[in-house]
N, C-alpha and C positions, 0 to 999 in steps of 0.2 A: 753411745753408738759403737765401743769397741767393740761388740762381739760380730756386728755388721762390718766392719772394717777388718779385721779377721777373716771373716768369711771370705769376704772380698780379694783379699791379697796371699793367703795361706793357700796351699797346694790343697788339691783333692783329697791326697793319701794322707795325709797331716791332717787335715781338720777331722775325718772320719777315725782316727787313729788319736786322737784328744777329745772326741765326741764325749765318749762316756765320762770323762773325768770332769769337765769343762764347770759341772755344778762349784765344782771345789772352790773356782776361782768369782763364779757370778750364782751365788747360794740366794739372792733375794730376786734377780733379774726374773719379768712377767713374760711366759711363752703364752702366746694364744693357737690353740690349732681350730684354725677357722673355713671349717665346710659350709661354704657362702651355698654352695647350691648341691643337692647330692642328685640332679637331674647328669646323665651320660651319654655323649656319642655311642657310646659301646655297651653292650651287657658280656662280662668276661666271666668265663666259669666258675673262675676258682677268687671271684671280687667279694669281700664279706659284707659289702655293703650295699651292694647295684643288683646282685644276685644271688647269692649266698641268706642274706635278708635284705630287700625293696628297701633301702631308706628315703629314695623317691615317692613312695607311698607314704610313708610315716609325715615325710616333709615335702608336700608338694609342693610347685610351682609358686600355689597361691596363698603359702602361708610363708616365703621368701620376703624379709624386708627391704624395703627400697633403698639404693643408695643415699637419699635424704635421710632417710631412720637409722641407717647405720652411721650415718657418720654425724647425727645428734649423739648415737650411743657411744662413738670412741670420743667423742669432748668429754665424755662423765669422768672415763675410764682413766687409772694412772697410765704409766706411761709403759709399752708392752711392745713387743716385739709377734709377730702373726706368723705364721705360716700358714696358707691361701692353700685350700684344696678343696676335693668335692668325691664324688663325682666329677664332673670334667668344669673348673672354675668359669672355663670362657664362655658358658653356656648363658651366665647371669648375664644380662643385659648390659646393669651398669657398672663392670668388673673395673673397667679403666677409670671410669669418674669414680669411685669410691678410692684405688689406689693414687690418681693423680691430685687428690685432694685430700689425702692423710692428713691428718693433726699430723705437726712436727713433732711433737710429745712421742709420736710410735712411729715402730718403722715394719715394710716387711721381708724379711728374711727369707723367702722361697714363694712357689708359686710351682705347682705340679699340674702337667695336666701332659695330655695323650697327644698333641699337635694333631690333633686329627681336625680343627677347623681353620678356615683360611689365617693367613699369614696378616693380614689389615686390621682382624683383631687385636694381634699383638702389639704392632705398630701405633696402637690407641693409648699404648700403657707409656707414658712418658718418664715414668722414674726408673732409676737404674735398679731391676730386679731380676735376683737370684732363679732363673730356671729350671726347674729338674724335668724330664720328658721320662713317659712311662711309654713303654716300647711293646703291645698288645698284639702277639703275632696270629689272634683268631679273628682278628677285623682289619687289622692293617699292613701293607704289602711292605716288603724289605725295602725294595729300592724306592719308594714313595718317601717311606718315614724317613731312611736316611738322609734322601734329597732337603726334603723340610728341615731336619737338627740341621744340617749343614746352612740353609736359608737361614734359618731362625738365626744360627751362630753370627752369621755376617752385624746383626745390630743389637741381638740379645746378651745378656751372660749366661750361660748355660754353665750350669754344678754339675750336671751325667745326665748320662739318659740308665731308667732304673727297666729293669726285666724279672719279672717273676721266676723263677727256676721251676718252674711245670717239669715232671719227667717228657714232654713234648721240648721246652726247648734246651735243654740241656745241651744236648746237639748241636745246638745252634749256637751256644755262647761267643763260642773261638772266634767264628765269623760274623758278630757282629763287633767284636775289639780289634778284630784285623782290620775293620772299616771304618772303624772311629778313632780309635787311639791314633793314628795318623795326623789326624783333623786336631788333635788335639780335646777331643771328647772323651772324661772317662765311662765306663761303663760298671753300676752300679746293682750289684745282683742280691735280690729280694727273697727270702725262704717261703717254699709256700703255706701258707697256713690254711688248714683243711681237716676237718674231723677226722681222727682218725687216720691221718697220714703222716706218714715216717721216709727220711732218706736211706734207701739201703748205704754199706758203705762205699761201694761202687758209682752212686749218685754223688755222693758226699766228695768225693775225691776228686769228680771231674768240676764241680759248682768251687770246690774251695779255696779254687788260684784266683778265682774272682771275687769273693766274700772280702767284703775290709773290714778292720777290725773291730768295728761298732755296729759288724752284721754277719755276724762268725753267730749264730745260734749255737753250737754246740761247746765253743770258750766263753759266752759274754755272759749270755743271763741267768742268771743262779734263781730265778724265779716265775722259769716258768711253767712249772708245776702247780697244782690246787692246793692248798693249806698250811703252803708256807707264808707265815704271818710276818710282817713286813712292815716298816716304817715309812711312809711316801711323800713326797709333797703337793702330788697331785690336787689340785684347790687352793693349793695358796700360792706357788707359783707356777702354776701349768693348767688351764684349762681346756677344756674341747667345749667348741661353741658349733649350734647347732644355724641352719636357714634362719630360723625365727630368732635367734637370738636365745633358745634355751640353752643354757648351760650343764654339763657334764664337770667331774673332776677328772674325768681321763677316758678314752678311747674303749679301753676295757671296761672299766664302769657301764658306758654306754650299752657296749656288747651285750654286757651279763642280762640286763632289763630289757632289750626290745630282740636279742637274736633267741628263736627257739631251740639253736645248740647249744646253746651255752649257760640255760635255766638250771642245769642240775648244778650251776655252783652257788644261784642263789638260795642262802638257807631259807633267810624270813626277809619281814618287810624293814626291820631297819638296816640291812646291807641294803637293799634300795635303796633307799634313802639314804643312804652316809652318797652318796656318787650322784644325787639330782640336788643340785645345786641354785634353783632358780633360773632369770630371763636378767639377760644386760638390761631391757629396757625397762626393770623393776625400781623402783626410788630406791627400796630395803636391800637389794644385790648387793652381796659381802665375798669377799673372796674365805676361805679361813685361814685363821691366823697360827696355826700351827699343822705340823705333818701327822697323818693320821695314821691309824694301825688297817693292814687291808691282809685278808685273809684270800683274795684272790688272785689268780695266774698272770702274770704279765707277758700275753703273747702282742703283743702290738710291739712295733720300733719306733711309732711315735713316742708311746708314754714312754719308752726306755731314754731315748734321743731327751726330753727334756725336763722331765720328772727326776727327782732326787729322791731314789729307789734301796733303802738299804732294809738288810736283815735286824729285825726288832731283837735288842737284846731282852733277855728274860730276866 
């Protein structure tokens, strides 16, 4: 549990400023990035997953496991560290009984969602978890969402509240750090990802006093280009779990096979397959046992956040 107890006690600017290196010291430790539900309060323009491509279609409502089937499936599992998100996670019914009855074996590490539904939701969740808020300023009003981070803040832990950089809110950044960093909130700013779109460097300069440094796009990732071939650990210890329990080796994986922007980087069908990994709820489910070679772009900050990502020597 050190890298929770860390989390826990390490400054904001300090843990996202050792983010990227952090494999160095936990090269075996099991991340899950677990989208319990990709159902959403909100449909946001520029969301690669709610709008961008439906993965409420792909995984409806009623192929979502129940909290009894999920937490048969984390008895199987070793022992793993989660990061809860969605779509908007409070949406699943039984969000709280799944968390308040973890195997002791895992823990979870974050929990993101929109605070867009009542506050009694939260209040259901009894163990002490990591909050991040996503700040959605095409559905949700300024002084509302503040009012709720500042509620929530009274009995949650809150990490940041995270904001898209849309050339819409750019504008807006100043004043929402003038209103939270007071409160003690930090404010966590997201690159947009979108075909085909680029920071002028006039964009670049106003977003960049708020970029930290494990979300700096234009210093961090050296891979996020197409065919630069790459050693990852994605699968063995970092996976993306889907509502049903199907398994992905990473975020981008998932992208390349069900987003239809993103098909010209799949060539054939075994890059599909190196990235479909199976169902937790399989007897045969293997994680693999070594880092794989990936010939494709790492634009997600999740895979980057906990995938062990380097340049394939030749």
């Amino acid at each position: 549990m050190l890298v929770e107890l860390l989390q826990k006690w390490t400054p904001a600017q300090l843990r996202s400023f050792f983010r990227p290196y952090h494999r160095l010291f936990f090269p075996n430790k099991i991340y899950g990035y677990w989208n319990i539900t990709y159902r959403c309060t909100y449909q946001c323009s520029y969301c690669p997953f709610c709008s961008i491509t439906k993965y409420s279609e792909l995984y409806p409502k009623s192929s979502e496991k129940t909290p009894d089937e999920w937490l048969a499936i984390l008895e199987k599992l070793p022992p793993m560290s989660f990061l809860l998100i969605g779509g908007e996670p409070l949406l699943y019914p039984g969000l709280s009984e799944v968390i308040n009855n973890l195997p002791k074996k895992h823990s979870i590490i974050g929990l993101i969602s929109n605070a867009s539904l009542p506050v009694e939701l939260y209040r259901k969740i009894k163990k002490k978890v990591c909050l991040t808020l996503s700040y959605h300023r095409e559905f949700a009003k300024e002084d509302e969402f503040i009012e709720k981070v500042l509620e929530l803040n009274e009995f949650m832990w809150i990490n940041s509240v995270n904001i898209v950089a849309t050339p819409e809110n750019i504008p807006f950044l100043e004043e929402l750090h003038k209103r939270l960093n007071p409160k003690g909130v930090t404010i966590r700013v997201e690159h947009l990802i979108k075909p085909g779109f680029q920071y002028t460097d006039e964009q670049y300069k106003q977003i960049e006093k708020y970029l930290t440094h494990d979300r700096d796009f234009r210093k961090k990732n050296d891979f996020y280009e197409a065919q630069i071939c790459k050693s990852c650990s994605a699968g063995r210890n970092y996976i993306n779990i889907m509502p049903n329990a199907d398994v992905y080796s990473c975020v981008g994986g998932m992208e390349y096979i069900h987003a239809q922007h993103r098909q010209n980087y799949v060539k054939c069908p075994r890059i599909i397959d190196r990235y479909k990994m199976g169902n937790l709820a399989d007897d045969d489910f293997k994680f693999n046992r070594t880092n794989k070679d990936c010939p494709l772009p790492c634009i997600y900050v999740c895979d980057w956040d906990y995938a062990e990502i380097k340049k394939r020597v030749k």
